[in-house]
N, C-alpha and C positions, 0 to 999 in steps of 0.2 A: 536204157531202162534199168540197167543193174545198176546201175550209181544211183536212179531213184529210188529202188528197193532198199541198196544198203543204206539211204539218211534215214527210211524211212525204219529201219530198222533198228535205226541206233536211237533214234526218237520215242520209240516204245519200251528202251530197255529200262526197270526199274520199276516201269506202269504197271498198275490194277489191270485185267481185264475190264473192268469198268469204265477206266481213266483210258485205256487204251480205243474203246467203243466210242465214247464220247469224240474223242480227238477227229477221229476217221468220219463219225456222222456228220459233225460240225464244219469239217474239211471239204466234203464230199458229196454233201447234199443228197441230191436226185439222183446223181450218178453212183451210190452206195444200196446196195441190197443185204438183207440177211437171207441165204437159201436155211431153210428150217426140215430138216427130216425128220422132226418130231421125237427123236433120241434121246434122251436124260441131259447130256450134251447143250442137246440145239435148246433144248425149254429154260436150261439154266440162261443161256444166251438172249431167248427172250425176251425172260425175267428182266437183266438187266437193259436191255432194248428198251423196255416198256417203261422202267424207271428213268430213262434218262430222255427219252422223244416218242411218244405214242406217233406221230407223223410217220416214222420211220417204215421202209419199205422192208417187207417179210413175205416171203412166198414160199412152196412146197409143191413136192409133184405127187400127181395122183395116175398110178402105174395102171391102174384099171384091178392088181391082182394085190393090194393091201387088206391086209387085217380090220376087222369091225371095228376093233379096240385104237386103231387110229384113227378112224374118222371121229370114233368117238372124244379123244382126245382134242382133233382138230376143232369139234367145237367146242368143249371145256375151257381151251383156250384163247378161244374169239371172246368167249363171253367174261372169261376172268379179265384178260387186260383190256378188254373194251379196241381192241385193237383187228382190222380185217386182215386176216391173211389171205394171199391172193392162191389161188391155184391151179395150176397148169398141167394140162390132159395130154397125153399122144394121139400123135396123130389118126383116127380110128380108121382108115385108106390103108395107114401100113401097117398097123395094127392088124387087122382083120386079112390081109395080104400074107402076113407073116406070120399067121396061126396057121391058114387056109393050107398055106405053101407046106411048112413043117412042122405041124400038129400042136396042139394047144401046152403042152406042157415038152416044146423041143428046148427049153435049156437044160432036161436033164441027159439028153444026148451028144453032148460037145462041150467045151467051153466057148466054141465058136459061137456053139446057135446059143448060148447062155449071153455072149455077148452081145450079139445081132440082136436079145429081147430086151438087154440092158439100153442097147444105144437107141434101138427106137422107143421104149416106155417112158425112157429118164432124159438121154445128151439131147434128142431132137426139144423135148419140152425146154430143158436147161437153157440152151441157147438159145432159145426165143425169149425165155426170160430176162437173159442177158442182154439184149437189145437196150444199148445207148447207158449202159453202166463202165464206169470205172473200175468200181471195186466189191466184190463180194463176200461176205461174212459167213466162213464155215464153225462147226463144232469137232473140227478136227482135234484127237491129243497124241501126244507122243507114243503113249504107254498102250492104244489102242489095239493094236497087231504089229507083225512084223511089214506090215508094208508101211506102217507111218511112223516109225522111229526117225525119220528127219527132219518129219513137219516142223516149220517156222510157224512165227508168230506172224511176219511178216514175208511171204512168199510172190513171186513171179508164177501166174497160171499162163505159162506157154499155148500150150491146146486153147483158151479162150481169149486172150490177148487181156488176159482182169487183174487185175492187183487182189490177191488174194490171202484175207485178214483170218486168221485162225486164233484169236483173244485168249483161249484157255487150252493152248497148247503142249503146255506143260504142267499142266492140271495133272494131280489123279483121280482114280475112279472113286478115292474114299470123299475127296475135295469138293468133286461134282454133286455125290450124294449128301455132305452135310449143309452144299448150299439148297439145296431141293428142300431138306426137312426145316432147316432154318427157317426159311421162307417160303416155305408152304405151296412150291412150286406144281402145277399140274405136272404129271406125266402118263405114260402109258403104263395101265396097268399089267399089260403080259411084264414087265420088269420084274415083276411080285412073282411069275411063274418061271424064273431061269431064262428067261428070254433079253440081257442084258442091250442086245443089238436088235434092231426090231426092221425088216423090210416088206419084200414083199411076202405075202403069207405060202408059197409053195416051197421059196427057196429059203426060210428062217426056220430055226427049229431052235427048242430050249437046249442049255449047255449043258452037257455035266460037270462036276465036280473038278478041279484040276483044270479045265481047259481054256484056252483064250479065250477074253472077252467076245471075240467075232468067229468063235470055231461054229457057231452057229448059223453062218450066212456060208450060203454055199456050199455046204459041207461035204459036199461029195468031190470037191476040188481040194486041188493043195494050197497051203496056205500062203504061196505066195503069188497066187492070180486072183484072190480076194476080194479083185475092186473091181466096181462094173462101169470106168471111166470117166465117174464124174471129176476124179480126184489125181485124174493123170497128168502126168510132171510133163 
C-alpha cells in the first residue's frame, strides 16, 4: 500500500487543491467521500467540491452536543450549493449507556472518559460512514496544531484502512480565509466570535489572543492529546 501512496503522492505534486479534488473524484467515484466538520477549512473544500461535481459524496456527524450556529450552517449550506449532505448520529443505546454510566458532562473528568465520548459520538458514526469507500477527503492543514505538523497531502489512514486526501494541506489560515471572502463562501458564524475551531459546544470555547488556533477544543487538556481520534495515524 505504500508504493501506492507514494505514486499517488508524487502525482499531486505541483497540483491546485482544485486540480488535486478533481483527479481523486474522477479516479474514485463512489468509493470517494468528503467527511465535512463544517470548519472554515472543510466549507472552503466544499466550495470547490460543489464547482467541480454536485454528485459528489459529503457527509458530517452530528454528536448530539453541537452548537445552533452549525446546524444553522449546515443548512445554509445545502441550500447554497444545492447539494445534500448526508448525516450521521451515534448510536443513542451507547449514547444514553454512556451518560447513564458516567454523567452527562464525564469528558471533563479524564481524558479517558473525554475519549470514550469522542469514540462513541464521532469514530462509531465515522466508520459506518466509511462503509465500501476507498478514500476520504479531510480539511486537515499543517499549521493547524502541533499534532498535525506532518499532515500530507496525500496520506495512508491505518486505523480505517482509507486513502486519506487532505487537498489544502499546506494552506494557511490567511489562504483559507481569502478564499472564503473571495467566493463568498458560507461559514460558521461563532468564527466572527474568536471561535476559529468550532466542535462540540461543552468542550469549544473562544481563543484568546496569542494562542493556537485549536487551544480552544479541549482546553483543559495539554496540547498534545488534542484529537478525539478521528485523525489517528
Amino acid at each position: 500500500m505504500q508504493s501506492e501512496i507514494n505514486k499517488l503522492q508524487e502525482l499531486v505534486i505541483g497540483k491546485s487543491p482544485q486540480e488535486i479534488i478533481r483527479l481523486f473524484l474522477e479516479e474514485y467515484k463512489t468509493k470517494i467521500a468528503f467527511s465535512s466538520s463544517l470548519g472554515a477549512e472543510d466549507q472552503v473544500i466544499t466550495d470547490m467540491i460543489a464547482k467541480i461535481d454536485r454528485s459528489a459524496k459529503i457527509f458530517t456527524l452530528d454528536t448530539g452536543r453541537v452548537f445552533p450556529e452549525t446546524y444553522d450552517l449546515i443548512d445554509r449550506t445545502s441550500k447554497r450549493y444545492k447539494m445534500p449532505i448526508q448525516i450521521y448520529f451515534p448510536n443513542p443505546v451507547q449514547v444514553e449507556e454512556m451518560v447513564n454510566k458516567k454523567g452527562i458532562n464525564l469528558f471533563f473528568e479524564s481524558i479517558e472518559n473525554r475519549k470514550l465520548c469522542c469514540h462513541i459520538r464521532k469514530i462509531e458514526p465515522l466508520k459506518r460512514a466509511f462503509k465500501d469507500l476507498d478514500v476520504w477527503i479531510c480539511g486537515l492543514r499543517r499549521d493547524q496544531s502541533v499534532t498535525r505538523t506532518d499532515v500530507q497531502v496525500v496520506e495512508w489512514d491505518e486505523a480505517n484502512g482509507l486513502i486519506k486526501l487532505n487537498p489544502i494541506a499546506d494552506w494557511s489560515e490567511e489562504q483559507v480565509w481569502d478564499y472564503i471572502k473571495e467566493n463568498k463562501v458560507p461559514y460558521n458564524r461563532l468564527h466572527d466570535q474568536g471561535f476559529p475551531s468550532v466542535g462540540c459546544q461543552p468542550c469549544t470555547r473562544a481563543i484568546q489572543e496569542g494562542e493556537d488556533t485549536r487551544a480552544g477544543r479541549w482546553w483543559w487538556e495539554n496540547p498534545d492529546t488534542k484529537e478525539c481520534g478521528l485523525h489517528a495515524k
